[in-house]
Rosetta silent file (secondary structure, phi, psi, omega in degrees, C-alpha in Angstrom):
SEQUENCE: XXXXXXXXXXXXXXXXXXXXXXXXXXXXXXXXXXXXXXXXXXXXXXXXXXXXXXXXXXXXXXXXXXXXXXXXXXXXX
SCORE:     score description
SCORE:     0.000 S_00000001
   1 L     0.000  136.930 -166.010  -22.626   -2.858   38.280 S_00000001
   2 L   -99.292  126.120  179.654  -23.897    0.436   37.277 S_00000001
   3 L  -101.533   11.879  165.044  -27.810    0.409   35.341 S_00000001
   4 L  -118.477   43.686  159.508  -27.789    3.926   34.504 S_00000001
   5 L   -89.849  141.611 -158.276  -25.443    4.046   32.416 S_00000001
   6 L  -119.116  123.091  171.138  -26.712    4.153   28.567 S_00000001
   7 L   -47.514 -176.013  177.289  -25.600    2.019   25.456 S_00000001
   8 L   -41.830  139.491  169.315  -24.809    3.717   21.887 S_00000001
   9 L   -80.750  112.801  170.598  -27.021    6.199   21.139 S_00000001
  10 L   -63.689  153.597  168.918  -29.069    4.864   17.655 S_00000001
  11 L  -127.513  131.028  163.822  -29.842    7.617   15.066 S_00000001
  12 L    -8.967  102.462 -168.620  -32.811    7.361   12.854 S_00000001
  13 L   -36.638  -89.789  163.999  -33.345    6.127    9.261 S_00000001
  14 H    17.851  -89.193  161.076  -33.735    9.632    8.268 S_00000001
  15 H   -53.520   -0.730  171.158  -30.394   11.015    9.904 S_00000001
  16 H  -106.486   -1.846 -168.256  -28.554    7.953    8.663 S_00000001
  17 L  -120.224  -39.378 -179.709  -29.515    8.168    5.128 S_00000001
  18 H   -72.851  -30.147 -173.059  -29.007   12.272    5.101 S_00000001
  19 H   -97.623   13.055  164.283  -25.625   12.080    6.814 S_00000001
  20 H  -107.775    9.321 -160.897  -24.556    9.397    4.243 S_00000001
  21 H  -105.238  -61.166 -169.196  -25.716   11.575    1.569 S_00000001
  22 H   -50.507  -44.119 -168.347  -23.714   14.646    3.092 S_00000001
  23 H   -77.031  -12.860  170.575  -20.768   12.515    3.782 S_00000001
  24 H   -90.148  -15.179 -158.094  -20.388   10.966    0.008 S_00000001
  25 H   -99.820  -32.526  147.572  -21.099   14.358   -1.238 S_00000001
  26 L   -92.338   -1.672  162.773  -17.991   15.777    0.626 S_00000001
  27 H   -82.001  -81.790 -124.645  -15.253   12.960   -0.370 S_00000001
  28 H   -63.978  -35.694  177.707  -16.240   12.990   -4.239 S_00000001
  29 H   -54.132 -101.666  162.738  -15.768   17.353   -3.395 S_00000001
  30 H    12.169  -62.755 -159.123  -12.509   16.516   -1.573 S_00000001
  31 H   -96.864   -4.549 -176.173  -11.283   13.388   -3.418 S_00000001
  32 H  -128.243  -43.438 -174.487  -11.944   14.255   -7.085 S_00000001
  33 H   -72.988  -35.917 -164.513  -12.524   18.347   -7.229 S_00000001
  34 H   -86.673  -15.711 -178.874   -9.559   18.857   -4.883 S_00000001
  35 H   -89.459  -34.291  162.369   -7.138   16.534   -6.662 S_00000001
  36 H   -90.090   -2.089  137.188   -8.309   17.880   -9.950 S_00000001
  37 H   -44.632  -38.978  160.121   -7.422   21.526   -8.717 S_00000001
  38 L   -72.503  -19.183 -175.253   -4.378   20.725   -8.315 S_00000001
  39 L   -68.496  -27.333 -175.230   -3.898   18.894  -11.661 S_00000001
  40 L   -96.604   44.737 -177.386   -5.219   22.288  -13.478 S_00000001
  41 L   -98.393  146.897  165.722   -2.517   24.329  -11.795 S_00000001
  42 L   -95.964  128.522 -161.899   -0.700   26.104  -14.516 S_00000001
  43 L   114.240   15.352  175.036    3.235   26.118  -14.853 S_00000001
  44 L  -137.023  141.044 -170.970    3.812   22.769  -14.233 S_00000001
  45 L   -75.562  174.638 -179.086    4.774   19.790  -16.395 S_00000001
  46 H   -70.695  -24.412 -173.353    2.217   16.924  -16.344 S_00000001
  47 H   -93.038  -11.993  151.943    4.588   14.473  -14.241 S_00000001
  48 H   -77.583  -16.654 -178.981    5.242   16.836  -11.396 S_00000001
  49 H   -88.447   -4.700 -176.504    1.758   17.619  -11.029 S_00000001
  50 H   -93.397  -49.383  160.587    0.739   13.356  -11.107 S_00000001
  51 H    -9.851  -60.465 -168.502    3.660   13.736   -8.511 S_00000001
  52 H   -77.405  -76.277 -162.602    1.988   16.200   -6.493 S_00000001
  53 H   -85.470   29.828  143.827   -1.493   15.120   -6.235 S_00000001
  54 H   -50.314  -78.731 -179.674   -0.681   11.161   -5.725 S_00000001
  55 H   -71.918   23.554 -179.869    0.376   11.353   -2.675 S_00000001
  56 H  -117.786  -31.901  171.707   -2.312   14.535   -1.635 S_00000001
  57 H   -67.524  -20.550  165.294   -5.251   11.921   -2.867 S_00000001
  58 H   -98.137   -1.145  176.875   -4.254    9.675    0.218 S_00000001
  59 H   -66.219  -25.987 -171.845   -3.478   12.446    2.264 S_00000001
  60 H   -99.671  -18.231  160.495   -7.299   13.222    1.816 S_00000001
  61 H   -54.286  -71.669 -132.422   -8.334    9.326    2.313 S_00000001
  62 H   -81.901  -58.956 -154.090   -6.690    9.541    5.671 S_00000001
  63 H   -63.690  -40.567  178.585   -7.801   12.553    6.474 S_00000001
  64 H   -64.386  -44.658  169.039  -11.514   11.991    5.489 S_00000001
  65 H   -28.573  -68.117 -145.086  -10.851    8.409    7.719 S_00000001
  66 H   -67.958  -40.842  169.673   -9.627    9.928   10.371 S_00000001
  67 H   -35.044  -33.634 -144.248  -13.009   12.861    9.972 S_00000001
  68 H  -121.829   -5.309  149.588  -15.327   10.251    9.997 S_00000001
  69 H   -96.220   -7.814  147.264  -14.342    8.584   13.115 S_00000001
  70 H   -68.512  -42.748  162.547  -14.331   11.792   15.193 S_00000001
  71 H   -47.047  -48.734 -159.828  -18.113   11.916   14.075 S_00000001
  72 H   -69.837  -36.152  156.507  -18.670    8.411   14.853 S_00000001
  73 H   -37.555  -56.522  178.307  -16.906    8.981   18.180 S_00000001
  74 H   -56.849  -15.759 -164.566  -19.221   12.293   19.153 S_00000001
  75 L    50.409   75.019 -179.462  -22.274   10.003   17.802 S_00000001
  76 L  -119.121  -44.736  157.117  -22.723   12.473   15.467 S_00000001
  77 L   -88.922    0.000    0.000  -22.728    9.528   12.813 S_00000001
């Protein structure tokens, strides 16, 4: 059995309350300004563009998902 080997690294109150701050502050950028960019594209009726960014709002849940467990992996988070 090996003893120097080290559990999870903890992070601070500090760093855990600023990188939950950072990290709500990029989905609502992501999940509401990027979905309504696309809705305010011009030249498009309204039901191809609810078309469009349906399925691009879960493209950015997964995508923020999959971001925020490559952080947790690195122990960044």
């Amino acid at each position: 059995m090996d003893d120097d080997k080290e559990g999870p690294k903890t992070i601070g109150w500090l760093r855990a309350i600023l990188s939950a701050v950072a990290i709500v502050v990029v989905a609502i950028a992501v999940l509401v300004y990027g979905s309504n960019a696309v809705l305010t594209m011009h030249g498009k009726t309204r039901s191809s563009l609810v078309g469009i960014v349906a399925p691009l709002f879960f493209v950015f849940v997964i995508a923020l998902a999959w971001a925020l467990r490559q952080l947790q992996r690195r122990n960044i988070i």
